[in-house]
C-alpha positions in Angstrom: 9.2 9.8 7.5 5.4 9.5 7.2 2.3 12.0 8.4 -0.8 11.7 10.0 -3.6 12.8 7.3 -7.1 13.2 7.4 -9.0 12.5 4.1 -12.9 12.5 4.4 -12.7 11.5 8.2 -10.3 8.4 7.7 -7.1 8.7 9.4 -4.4 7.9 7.0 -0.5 7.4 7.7 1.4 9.1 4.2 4.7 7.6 4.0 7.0 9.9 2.1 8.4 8.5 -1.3 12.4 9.2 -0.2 12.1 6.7 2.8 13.6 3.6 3.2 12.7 0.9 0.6 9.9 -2.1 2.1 11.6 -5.4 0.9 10.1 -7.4 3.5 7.2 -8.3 6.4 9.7 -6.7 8.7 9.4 -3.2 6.8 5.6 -3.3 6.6 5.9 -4.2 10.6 7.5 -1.0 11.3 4.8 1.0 8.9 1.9 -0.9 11.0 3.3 -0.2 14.2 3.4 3.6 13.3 0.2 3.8 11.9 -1.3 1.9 15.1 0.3 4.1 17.3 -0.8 7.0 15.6 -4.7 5.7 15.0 -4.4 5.5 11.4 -6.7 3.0 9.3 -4.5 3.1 5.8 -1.2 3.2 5.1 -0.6 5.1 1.8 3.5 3.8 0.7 4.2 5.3 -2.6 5.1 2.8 -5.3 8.8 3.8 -6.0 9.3 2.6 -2.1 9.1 -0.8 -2.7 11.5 -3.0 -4.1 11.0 -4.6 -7.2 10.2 -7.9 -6.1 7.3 -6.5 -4.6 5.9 -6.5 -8.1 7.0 -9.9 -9.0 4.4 -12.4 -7.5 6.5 -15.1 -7.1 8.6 -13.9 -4.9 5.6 -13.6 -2.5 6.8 -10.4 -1.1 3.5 -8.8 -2.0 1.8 -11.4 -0.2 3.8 -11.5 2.7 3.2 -7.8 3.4 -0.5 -7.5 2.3 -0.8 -10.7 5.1 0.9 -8.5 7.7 -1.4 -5.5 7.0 -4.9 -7.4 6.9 -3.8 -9.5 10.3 -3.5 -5.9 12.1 -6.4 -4.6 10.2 -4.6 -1.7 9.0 -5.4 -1.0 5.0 -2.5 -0.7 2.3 -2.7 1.4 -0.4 -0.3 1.6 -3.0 0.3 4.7 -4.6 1.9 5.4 -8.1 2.5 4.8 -11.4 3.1 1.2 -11.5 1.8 0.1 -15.2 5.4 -0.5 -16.5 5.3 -3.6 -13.9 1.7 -4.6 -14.8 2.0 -4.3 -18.4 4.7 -6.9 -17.4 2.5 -9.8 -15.8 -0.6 -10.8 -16.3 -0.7 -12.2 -12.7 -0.2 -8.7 -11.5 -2.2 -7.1 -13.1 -4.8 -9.9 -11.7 -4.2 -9.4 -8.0 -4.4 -5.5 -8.9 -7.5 -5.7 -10.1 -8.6 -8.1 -7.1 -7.1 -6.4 -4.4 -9.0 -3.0 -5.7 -12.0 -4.7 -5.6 -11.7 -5.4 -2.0 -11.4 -3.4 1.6 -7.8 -3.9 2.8 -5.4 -3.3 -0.1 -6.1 -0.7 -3.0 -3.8 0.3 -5.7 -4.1 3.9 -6.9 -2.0 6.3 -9.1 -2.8 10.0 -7.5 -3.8 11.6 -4.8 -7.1 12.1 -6.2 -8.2 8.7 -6.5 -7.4 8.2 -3.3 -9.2 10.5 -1.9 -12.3 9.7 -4.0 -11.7 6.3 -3.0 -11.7 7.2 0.3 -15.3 9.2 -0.3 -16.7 6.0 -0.8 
């Protein structure tokens, strides 16, 4: 289940953290195609949605689904408390840090750093 939100004028599709878990491009497929249909930019998929080999990189899970969302040009955000799987790999905690640095794919822990994100 997922809403249609509007936070400083961006349209934003809120997934809700009891749906089913993203594992693969084919779950992030079904997110973009809602979000599309619904004319949101971002996607906001609370952390405790994905599985955990999201947050191991070589798996390339993470990849695989940040790919899917910057080919439909629809942004990912990540939201949650996910420092017991950074604190965990360094390489995490890299692509984090680089992905929140960019456009497309932003990590964030509350609602309020999204939406000062979002402000920007």
């Amino acid at each position: 289940m997922s809403t249609l939100q509007t936070i400083h004028d961006v349209p934003v599709l809120m997934c809700e953290p009891d749906g089913d878990p993203i594992a693969a491009e084919a779950d992030a497929l079904d997110l973009i195609g809602n979000a599309s249909y619904q004319g949101a930019q971002w996607v906001v998929i609370p952390a405790a949605r994905f599985d955990d080999s999201f947050f191991q990189l070589s798996t390339r899970v993470a990849g695989d689904i940040v790919q899917k969302f910057v080919n439909y040009r629809v942004g990912l955000i990540v939201m949650g408390d996910i420092s017991a799987h950074a604190e965990a790999s360094s390489a995490l905690r890299d692509f984090i840090r680089e992905c929140n640095r960019g456009r497309q794919t932003w990590f964030v822990a509350t609602t309020e750093e999204l939406s000062e994100r979002l402000k920007r």
